[in-house]
C-alpha positions in Angstrom: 70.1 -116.2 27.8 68.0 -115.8 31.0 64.4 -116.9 31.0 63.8 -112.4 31.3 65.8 -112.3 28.5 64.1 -115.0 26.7 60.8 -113.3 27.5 61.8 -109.7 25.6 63.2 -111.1 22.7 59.5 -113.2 22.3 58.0 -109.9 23.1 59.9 -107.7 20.5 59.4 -110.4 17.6 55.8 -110.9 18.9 55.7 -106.7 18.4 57.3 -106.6 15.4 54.8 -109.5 13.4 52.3 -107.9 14.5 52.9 -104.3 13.1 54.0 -106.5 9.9 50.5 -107.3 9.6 49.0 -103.8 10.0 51.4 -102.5 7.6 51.0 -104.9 4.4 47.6 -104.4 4.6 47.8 -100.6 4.6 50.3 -101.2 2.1 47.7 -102.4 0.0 45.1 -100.6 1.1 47.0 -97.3 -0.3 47.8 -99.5 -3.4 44.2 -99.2 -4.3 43.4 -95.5 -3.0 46.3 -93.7 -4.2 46.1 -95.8 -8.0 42.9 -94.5 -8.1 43.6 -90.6 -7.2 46.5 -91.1 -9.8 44.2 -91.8 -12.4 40.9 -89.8 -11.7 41.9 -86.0 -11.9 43.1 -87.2 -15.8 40.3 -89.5 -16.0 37.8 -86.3 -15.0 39.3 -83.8 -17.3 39.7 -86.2 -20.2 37.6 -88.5 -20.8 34.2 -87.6 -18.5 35.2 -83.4 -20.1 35.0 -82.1 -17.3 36.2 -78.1 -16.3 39.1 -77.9 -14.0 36.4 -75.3 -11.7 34.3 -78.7 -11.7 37.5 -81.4 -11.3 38.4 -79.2 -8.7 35.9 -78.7 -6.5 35.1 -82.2 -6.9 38.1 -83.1 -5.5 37.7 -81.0 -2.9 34.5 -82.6 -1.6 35.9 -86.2 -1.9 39.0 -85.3 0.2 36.8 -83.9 2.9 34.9 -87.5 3.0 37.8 -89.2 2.7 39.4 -87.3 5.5 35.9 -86.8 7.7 34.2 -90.0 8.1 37.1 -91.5 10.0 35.5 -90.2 12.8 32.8 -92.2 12.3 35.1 -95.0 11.5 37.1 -94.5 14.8 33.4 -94.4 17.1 32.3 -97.5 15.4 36.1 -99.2 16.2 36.0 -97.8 19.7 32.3 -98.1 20.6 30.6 -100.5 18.6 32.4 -103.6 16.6 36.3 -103.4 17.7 39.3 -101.8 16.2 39.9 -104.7 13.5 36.6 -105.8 12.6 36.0 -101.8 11.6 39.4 -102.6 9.8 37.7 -105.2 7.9 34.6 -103.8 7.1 36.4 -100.5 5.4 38.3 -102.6 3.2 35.6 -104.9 1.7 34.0 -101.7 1.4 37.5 -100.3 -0.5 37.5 -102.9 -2.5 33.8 -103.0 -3.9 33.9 -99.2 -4.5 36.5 -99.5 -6.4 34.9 -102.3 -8.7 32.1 -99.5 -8.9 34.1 -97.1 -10.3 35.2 -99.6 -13.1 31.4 -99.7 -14.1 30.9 -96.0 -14.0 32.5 -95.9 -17.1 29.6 -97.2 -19.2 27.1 -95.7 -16.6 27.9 -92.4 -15.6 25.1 -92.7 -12.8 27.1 -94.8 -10.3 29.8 -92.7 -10.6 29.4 -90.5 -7.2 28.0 -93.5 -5.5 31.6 -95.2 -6.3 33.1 -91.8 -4.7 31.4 -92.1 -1.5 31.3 -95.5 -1.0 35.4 -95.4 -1.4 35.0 -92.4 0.8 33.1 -94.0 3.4 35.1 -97.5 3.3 38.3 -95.2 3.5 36.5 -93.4 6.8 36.5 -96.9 8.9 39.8 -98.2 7.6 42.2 -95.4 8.2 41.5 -94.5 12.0 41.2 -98.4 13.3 44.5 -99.3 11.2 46.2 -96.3 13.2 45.3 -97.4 16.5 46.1 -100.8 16.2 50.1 -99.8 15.6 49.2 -96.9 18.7 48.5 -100.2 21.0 51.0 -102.6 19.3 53.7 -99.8 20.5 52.0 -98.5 23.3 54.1 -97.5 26.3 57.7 -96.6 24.1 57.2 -93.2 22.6 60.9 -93.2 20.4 59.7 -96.4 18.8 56.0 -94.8 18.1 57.5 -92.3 16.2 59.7 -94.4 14.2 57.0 -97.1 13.6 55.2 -94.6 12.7 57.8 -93.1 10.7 58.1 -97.1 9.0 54.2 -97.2 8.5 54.5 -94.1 6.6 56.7 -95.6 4.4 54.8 -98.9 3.6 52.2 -96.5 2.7 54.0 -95.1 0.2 55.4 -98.3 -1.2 52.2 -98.8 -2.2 51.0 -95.8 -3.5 54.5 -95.2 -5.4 53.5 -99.0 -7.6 50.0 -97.9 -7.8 50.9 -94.4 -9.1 53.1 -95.6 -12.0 51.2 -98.9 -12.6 47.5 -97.0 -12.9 48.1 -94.3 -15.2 50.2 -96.9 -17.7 47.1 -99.2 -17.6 44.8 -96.2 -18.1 46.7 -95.2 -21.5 47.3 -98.5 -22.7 44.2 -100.3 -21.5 41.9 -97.7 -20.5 40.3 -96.5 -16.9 38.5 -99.3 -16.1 41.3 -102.2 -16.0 43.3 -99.5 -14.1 40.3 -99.1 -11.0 40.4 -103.1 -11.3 43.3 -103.2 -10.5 43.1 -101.4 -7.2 40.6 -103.8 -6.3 42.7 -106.5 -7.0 45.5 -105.1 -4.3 43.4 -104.5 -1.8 42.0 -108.7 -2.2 45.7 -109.3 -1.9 46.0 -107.5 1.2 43.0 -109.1 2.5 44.7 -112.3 1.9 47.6 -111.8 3.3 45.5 -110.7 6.5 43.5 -113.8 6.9 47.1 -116.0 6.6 49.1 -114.1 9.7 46.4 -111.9 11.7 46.4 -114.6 14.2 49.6 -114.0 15.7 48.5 -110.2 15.7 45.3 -110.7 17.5 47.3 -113.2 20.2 49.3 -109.8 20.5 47.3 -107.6 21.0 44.8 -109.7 23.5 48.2 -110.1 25.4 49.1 -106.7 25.6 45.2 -106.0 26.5 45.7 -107.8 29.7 48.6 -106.3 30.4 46.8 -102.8 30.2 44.1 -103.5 32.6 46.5 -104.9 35.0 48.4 -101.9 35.0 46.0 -99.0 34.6 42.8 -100.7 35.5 39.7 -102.0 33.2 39.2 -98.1 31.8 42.3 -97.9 30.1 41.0 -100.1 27.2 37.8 -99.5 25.4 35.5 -102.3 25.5 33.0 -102.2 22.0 29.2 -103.0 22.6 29.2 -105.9 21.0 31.5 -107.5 23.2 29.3 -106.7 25.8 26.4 -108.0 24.1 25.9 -111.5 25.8 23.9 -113.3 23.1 25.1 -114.3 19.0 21.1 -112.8 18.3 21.9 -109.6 19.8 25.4 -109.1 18.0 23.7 -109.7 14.5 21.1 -107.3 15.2 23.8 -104.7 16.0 25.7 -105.6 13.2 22.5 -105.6 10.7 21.8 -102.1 12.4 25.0 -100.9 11.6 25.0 -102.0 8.3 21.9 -100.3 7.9 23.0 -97.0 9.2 26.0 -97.5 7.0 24.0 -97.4 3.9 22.3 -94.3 5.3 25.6 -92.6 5.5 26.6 -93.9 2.1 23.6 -92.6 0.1 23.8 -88.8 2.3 27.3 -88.4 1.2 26.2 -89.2 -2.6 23.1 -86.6 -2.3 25.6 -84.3 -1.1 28.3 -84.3 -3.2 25.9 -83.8 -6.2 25.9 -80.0 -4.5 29.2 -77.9 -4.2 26.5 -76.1 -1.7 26.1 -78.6 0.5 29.4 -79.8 0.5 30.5 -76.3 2.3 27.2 -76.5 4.5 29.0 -79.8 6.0 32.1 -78.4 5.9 30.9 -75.7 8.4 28.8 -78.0 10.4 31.8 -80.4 10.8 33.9 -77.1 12.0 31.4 -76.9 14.7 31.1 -80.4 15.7 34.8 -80.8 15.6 35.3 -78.1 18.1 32.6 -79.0 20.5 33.8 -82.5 20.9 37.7 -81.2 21.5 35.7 -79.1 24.4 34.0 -81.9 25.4 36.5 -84.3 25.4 39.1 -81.3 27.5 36.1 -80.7 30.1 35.7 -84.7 30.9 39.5 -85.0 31.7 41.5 -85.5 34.4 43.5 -82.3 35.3 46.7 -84.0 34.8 45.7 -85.3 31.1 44.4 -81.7 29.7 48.1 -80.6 28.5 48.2 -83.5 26.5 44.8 -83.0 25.2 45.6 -79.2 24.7 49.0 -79.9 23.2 47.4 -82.6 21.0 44.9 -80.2 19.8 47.4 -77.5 19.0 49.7 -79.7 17.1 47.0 -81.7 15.0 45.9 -78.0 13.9 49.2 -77.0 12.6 48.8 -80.3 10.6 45.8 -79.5 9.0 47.7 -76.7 6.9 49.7 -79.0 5.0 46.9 -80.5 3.4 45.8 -77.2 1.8 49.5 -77.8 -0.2 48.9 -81.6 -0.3 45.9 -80.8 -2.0 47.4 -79.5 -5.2 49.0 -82.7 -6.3 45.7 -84.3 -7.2 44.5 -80.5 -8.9 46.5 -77.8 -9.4 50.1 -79.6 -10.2 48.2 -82.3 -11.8 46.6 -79.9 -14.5 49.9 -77.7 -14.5 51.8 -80.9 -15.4 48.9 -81.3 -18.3 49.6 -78.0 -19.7 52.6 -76.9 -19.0 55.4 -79.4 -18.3 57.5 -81.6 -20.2 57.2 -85.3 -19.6 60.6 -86.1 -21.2 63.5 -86.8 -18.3 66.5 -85.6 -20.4 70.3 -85.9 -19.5 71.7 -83.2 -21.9 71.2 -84.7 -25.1 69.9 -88.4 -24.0 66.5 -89.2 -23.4 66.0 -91.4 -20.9 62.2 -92.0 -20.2 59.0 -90.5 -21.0 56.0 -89.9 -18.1 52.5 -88.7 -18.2 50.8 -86.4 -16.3 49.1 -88.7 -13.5 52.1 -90.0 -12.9 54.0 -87.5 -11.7 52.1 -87.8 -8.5 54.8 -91.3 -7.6 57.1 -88.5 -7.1 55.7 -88.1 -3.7 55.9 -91.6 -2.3 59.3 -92.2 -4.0 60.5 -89.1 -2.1 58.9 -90.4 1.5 60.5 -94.1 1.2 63.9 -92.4 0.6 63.8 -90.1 3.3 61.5 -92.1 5.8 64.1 -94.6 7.2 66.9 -91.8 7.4 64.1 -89.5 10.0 64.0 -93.0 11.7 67.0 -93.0 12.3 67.8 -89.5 13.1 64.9 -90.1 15.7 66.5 -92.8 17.6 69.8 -91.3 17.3 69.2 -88.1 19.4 66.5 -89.8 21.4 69.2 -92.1 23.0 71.4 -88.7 23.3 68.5 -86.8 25.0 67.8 -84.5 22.2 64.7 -85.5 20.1 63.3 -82.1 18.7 59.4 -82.1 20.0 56.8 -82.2 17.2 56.1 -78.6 17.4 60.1 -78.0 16.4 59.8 -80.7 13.5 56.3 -79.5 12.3 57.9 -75.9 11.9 60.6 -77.4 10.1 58.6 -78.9 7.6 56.4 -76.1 6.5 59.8 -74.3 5.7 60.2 -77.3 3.3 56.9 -76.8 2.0 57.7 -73.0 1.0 60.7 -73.8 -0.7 58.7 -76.2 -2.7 55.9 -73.7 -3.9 59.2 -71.4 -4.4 60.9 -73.8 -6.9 57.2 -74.2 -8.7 56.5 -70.3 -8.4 60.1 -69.6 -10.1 59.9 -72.2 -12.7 57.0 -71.5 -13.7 56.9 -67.6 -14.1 60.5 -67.7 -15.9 59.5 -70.2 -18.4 58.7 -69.5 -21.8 57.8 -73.0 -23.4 57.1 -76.4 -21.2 58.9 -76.6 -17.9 61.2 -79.3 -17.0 60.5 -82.3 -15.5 63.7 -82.3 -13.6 61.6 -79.2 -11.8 59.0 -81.4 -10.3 61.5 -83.9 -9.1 63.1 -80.8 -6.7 59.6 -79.9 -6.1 57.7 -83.1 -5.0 61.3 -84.0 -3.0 61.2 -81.0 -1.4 57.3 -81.4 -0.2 57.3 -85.0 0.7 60.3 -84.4 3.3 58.2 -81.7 4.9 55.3 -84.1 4.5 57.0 -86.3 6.9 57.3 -83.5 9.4 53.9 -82.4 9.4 51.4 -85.0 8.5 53.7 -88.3 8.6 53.8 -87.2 12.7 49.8 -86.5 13.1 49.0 -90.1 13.6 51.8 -90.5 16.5 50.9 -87.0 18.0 47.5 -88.1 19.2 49.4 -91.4 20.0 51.6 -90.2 22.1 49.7 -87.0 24.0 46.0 -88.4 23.9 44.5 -90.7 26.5 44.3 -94.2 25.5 40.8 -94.4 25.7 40.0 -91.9 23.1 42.7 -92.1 20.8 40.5 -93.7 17.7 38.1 -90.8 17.9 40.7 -88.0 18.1 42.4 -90.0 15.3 39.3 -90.0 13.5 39.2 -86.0 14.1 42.2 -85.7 13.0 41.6 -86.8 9.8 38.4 -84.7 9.8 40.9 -81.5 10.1 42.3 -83.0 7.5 39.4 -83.2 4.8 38.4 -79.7 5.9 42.5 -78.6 4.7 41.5 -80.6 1.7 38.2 -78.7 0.7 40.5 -75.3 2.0 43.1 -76.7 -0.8 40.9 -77.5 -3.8 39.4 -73.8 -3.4 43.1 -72.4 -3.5 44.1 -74.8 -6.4 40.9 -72.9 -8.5 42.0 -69.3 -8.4 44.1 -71.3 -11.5 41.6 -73.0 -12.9 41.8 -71.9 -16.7 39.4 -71.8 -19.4 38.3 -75.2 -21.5 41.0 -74.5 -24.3 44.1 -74.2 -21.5 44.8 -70.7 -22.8 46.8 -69.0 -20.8 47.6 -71.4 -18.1 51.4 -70.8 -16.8 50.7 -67.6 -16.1 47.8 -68.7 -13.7 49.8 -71.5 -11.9 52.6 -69.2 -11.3 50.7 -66.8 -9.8 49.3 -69.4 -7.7 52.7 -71.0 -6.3 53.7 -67.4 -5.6 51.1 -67.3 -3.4 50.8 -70.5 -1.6 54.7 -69.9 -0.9 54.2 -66.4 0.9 51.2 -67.8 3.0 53.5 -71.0 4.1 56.1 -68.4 4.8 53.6 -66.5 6.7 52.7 -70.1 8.4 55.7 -70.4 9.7 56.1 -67.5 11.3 53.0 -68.0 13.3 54.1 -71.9 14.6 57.5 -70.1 15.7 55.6 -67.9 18.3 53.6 -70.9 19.2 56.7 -72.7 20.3 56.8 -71.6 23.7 53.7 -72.5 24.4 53.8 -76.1 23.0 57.0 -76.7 24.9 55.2 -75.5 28.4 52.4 -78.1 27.6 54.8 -80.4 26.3 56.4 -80.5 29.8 53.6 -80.6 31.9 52.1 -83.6 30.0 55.4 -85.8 30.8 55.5 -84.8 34.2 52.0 -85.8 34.8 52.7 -89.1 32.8 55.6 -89.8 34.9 53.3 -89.0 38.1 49.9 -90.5 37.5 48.6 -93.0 39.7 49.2 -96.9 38.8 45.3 -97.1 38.4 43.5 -94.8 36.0 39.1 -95.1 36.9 
């Protein structure tokens, strides 16, 4: 082996370490967020007696947290502390909030508090995790996507455990052991970081000389407080983040004890969102706006899928409550019994079957010359997504007692593949059509589209909601499947004209990537 040789196969196994450490603690990190939302909508309606119009638009505000304050999470990664100490600080966050909502069982009053401070945690976790795998990969778009593609999947290894471990501790236990136990995967996680994130951070310090060499000192963010030149100025930024952390913390709580000021932020963040994708298009280079453009476009048709995403944690939840059987039958032989929350592992389950075969199908035409462009796979998987809400729609207007189970299996299967499609490519669409040095905060506004398709989703998933005794419920989801299925087909439609126009920009962004100057200022 010549010593050039040598050198790539140190710098693939250096690259691949170092995306195994990003992904076991997202691994875990999803453990403890997705074990949670498995047990909460049941938790909500059962034992805190709450009305699905309430469950539901409760859900709706925490989803648009969750999804929102990332882009808070990505300014404090890119500006402020660094990409991995924002990491950091989101998961001890996770992990205390989670502990929180353990003791809101005998106190009702820290509750919300326990929402929002998962919410917020969540906010600077998710966008810094993203970029770290965007700059452990930087440079080799095919492998973005499939690392991506892989990331996806240790996301739902984690959520699949969580989903069928939570809800059994929940019955057998009770709530509390089950949100414990969330906090306890997210410590392991931690662990496992503190062992191995050495090699990682060698890595990536490696790869950020490598960057400035090439493209010049712009091409890599630098936070404030490694600018900061004494240890008495970095612990005053950090105690004045913490402060303005708490700040943030104890807003979201005030707000989310109002369903009217959760749509008042909902329209405000609208705003802001747009005026920073306009600011960010009129600061750049001629030769980047394409990408920005494109990158807009794309993470827009993304946003819709989590009005359909949205219904797992309401409306199929409660419809698997009412109206569906948890007995998996062969014929005449039983062979396991499920509850409602756990249905939800259906969707995980689905993605780690199907996630390594779109890896693969994504190297295999890229080394022919064919990879489909996002816009192509994006349109693919809302089609998906109708026949989902048109397996649901049809089982549920044709049935006349419980629905199989069987039912949700086709359903969630069909969804999560054109999850993959649509949302499992977000993350790698900013990745690979955003400049470098703003990636974390169009990540983080990605995921603020994202909350607002959330909130969208919980107000779709109430035109079911049904009264306290259940009465009359199948009719009410059906009618609500029918429904979502005509507006994805409708959906689709729309991204089919838009095709053109994505594969114009599409072009114009590799040909100035191809062409731009060594040296980026």
């Amino acid at each position: 082996m010549t010593d050039q040789q040598h050198s790539a196969a140190s710098f693939f196994v250096a690259r691949r370490q170092a995306f195994a450490v990003v992904m076991a603690i997202e691994l875990w990190e999803r453990f403890g967020y997705y074990g949670m939302q498995a047990v909460l909508t049941v938790f909500m309606v059962t034992q805190l007696h709450m009305r699905d119009h309430d469950v539901n638009l409760m859900q709706g505000g925490l989803g648009f947290f969750i999804y929102s304050l990332p882009v808070l999470g990505g300014l404090l990664g890119d500006q402020c502390l660094g990409t991995r100490p924002t990491m950091l600080v989101g998961a001890f966050g996770l992990t205390a909030g989670y502990g929180l909502l353990a003791m809101s069982l005998g106190s009702q009053a820290v509750f919300l508090p326990a929402l929002t401070l998962i919410a917020l945690s969540n906010g600077l976790f998710k966008p810094n995790a993203g970029t770290l795998v965007r700059r452990i990969y930087a440079g080799d778009g095919t492998a973005l996507d499939a690392a991506f593609t892989l990331y996806y999947m240790a996301i739902n290894v984690g959520s699949t455990v969580s989903m069928l471990l939570m809800p059994w501790l929940q019955q057998r236990y009770g709530a509390a052991v089950a949100f414990l136990a969330c906090a306890g995967g997210l410590l392991v996680g931690l662990g496992y970081y503190a062992v191995r994130a050495g090699r990682m951070r060698r890595f990536l310090a490696a790869r950020a000389v490598e960057a400035v060499r090439r493209h010049g000192p712009s091409s890599m963010p630098v936070p404030l407080v490694e600018r900061l030149s004494t240890p008495v100025l970095k612990g005053a930024l950090g105690a004045g983040i913490l402060l303005a952390l708490l700040v943030v913390w104890g807003f979201c709580t005030w707000v989310l004890y109002s369903p009217a000021l959760v749509q008042l932020c909902i329209i405000l963040a609208g705003v802001g969102l747009l005026l920073l994708w306009v600011w960010l298009y009129v600061r750049a280079k001629d030769g980047e706006r394409p990408g920005l453009l494109l990158t807009y476009i794309l993470c827009a048709q993304t946003m819709a899928y989590q009005i359909f995403y949205q219904q797992m944690q309401t409306s199929l939840t409660l419809f698997a409550m009412r109206d569906v059987s948890g007995v998996y039958q062969l014929g005449s032989w039983r062979l396991f019994t499920v509850s409602a929350g756990q249905f939800q592992a259906l969707n995980p389950i689905a993605v780690m079957l199907f996630s390594p075969l779109l890896a693969w199908l994504y190297r295999r035409h890229a080394g022919k010359g064919q990879d489909a462009s996002p816009a192509i796979k994006i349109l693919l998987g809302y089609g998906l997504v109708a026949l989902a809400f048109c397996i649901w729609w049809l089982a549920a207007g044709h049935s006349t007692g419980l629905v199989s189970p069987w039912v949700m299996v086709a359903g969630y299967g069909t969804m999560s593949l054109g999850e993959l499609l649509t949302i499992g490519l977000g993350l790698a669409i900013v990745a690979r059509y955003a400049p470098a040095r703003v990636s974390a905060v169009l990540m983080g506004a990605l995921f603020l589209l994202w909350g607002v398709g959330m909130y969208l989703g919980s107000l779709v998933a109430d035109l079911a909601s049904v009264p306290a005794d259940g009465g009359g419920s199948l009719a009410g989801y059906a009618a609500l499947f029918r429904e979502l299925f005509l507006g994805c087909v409708g959906l689709c439609v729309v991204l089919a004209l838009l095709l053109p126009l994505t594969r114009r920009l599409g072009q114009q962004h590799r040909s100035w990537t191809v062409n731009k100057p060594a040296t980026v200022t």
